[in-house]
N, C-alpha and C positions, 0 to 999 in steps of 0.2 A: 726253854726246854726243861723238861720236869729232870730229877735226878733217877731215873730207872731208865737201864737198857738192856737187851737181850745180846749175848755172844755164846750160841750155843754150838758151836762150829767145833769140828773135830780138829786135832793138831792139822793130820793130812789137809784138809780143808784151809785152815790157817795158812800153811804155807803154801799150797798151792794156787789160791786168790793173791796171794800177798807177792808172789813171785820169789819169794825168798826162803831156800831150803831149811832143814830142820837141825840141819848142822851150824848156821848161822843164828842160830836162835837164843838167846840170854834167858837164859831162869825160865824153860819151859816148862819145868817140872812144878812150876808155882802156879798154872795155868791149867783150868777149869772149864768146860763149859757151862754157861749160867744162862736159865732160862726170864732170868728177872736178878740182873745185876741191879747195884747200886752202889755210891760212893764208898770206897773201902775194900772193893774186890779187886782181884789180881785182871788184867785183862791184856791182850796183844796190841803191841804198836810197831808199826814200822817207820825207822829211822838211819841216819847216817850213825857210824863210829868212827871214830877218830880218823880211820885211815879214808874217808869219804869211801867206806864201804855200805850198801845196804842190809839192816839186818833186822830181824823182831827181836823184841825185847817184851818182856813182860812186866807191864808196870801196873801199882795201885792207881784206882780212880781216886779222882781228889789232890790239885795239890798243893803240897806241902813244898814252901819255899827252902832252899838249899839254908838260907839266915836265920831257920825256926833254929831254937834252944834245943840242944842234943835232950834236956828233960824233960821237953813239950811234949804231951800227951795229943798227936797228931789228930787234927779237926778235917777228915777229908770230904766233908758236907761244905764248909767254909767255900772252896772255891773249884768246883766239879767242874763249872763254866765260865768264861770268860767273855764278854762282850766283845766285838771282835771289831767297833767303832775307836772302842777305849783303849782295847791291849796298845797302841802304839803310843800312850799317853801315861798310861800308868806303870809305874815304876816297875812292881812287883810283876808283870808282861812282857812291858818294853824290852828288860836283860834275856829274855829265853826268846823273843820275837827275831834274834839273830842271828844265832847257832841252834837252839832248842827245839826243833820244831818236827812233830811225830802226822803221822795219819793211825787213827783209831781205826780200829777193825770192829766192826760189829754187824749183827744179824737186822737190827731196827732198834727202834727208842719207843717207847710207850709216855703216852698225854691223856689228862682226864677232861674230859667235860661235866659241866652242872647240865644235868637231866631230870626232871622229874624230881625234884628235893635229894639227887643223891649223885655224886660224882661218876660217873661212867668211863673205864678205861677204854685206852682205843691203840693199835701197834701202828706203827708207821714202819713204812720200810721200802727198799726197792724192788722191783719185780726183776729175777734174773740175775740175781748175783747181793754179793756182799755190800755195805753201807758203810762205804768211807768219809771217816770226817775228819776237820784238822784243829788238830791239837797242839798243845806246848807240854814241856817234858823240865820235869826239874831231879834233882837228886840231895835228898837230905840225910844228917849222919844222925842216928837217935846217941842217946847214952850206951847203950848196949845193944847189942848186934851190927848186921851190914847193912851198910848203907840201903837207903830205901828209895826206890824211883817211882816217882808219881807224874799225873800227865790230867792236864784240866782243857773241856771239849769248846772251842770258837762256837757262838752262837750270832747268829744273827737275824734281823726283821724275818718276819714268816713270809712265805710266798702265796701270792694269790689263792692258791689253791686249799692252805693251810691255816688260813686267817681266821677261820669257823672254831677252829679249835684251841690257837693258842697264838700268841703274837710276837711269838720268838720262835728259833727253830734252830739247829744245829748248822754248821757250814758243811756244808756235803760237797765231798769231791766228786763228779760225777764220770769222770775220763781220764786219760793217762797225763794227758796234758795239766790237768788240774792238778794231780797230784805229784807232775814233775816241779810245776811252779812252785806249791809250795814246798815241797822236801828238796829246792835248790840251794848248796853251799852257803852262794851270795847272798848278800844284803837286799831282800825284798823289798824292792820299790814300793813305794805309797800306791801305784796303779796298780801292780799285780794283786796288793793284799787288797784292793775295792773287791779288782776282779776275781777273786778267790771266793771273794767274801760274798757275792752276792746272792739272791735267795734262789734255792735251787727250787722250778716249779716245773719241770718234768713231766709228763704223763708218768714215766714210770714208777713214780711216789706213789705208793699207796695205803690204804689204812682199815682198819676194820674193828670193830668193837670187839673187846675180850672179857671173859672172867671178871667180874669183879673180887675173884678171889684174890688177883696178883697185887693188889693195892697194898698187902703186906706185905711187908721187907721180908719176912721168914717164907714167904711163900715161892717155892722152886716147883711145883708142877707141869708136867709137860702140855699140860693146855693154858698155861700160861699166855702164848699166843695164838692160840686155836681161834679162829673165827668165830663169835657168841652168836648164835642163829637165833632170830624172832622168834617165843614162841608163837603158835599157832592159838585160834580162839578158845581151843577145847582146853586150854591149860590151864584157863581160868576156872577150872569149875573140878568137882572130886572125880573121880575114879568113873564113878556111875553116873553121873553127871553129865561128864564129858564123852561119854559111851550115847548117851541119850541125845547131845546134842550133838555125836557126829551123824547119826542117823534121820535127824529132824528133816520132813521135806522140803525143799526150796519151792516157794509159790512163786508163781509165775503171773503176770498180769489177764485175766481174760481175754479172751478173742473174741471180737465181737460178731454175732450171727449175721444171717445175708441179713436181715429183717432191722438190723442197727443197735440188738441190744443187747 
């Protein structure tokens, strides 16, 4: 999974897909909607707090281990994703794999394909609702200011459907079920995280080419994920050109006379 995604969801919107009011919310006011996030932007998760209450929180993508140096200049491209074979193996994982564990709120993810000598963006996302996926959640102290919460997205094998474009894919919650399992208390079994983890191939995934303007990081435009429509043949050509060849007549093959010719 590339590192750009879209969360352009209104707070209202925020809480009421997340099921969690706006009174329960941590650091709302650090929250944006972004039509082309990327590592380093504030974005919603939802998570337990201490008292196994559900709530949103507002954390940086990207993260930053609670062990980073209070004077590390925080790298949140380093670790956006997390392989979701490995998290139960690797160290810096494994500690957040068993109290740590968030659902990301987002609009879809954007993935480039090589087309024609030039990379072609494309949005993915779900028809009918918000794009839940699961995430870990760490909390790091810089040298100055407050503490900083950051949250890096489980990816894993693409599903059938997605294989054309990229061979990785984010963990998408797809049902309530999914998202009980993983946002549960306890000690996540090695079955539940397969089963969590598996590649979501839905009909309701879908995808569509965009702008290749949004391939920039600075670029927030609201056709960011607008549908890119083919042009048509007359686009090839100027002004009067294309005036000229929409009016060209279409020939038709002869009809042959009674007589055969």
């Amino acid at each position: 999974m590339c590192g750009r995604a879209r969360c352009a969801l209104s707070r209202e919107e925020v809480a009421s897909t997340s099921g969690v009011s706006q009174e329960r919310w941590r650091d709302v006011e650090k929250f944006q909607p972004d039509q082309n996030m990327s590592p380093g932007h504030w974005s919603p998760v939802v998570k337990y707090d201490k008292n196994g209450q559900l709530e949103l929180h507002t954390m940086k993508w990207g993260l930053v281990p609670s062990f980073s140096k209070p004077e590390e200049k925080p790298d949140h491209f380093r670790m956006f994703n997390a392989r979701s074979e490995t998290v139960p193996e690797k160290g810096i994982f494994k500690r957040l794999l068993g109290r740590q564990r968030c659902i990301v709120l987002l609009d879809g993810f954007y993935e480039w394909n090589q087309e024609h000598k030039q990379k072609q963006p494309y949005y993915i996302y779900l028809t009918g609702g918000v794009t839940k996926m699961a995430g870990l959640f760490d909390c790091w102290a810089p040298a100055e200011g407050d503490p900083i919460y950051t949250f890096t997205i489980l990816t894993t094998d693409s599903s059938e459907r997605l294989q054309w474009l990229h061979n990785r894919m984010p963990v998408i919650l797809p049902d309530k079920a999914a998202e009980e399992r993983w946002l549960q208390t306890a000690e996540l079994d090695p079955k539940d995280l397969a089963a969590v983890c598996e590649p979501f191939n839905g009909e309701e995934l879908k995808w569509h080419a965009v702008t290749p303007a949004m391939s920039r990081q600075g670029y927030h435009g609201d056709d960011c994920a607008k549908e890119l429509k083919k042009p048509s043949i007359t686009a090839f050509f100027k002004p009067k050109q294309a005036a000229a060849a929409a009016q060209l007549p279409r020939f038709s093959r002869p009809q042959k006379t009674s007589s055969g010719k």
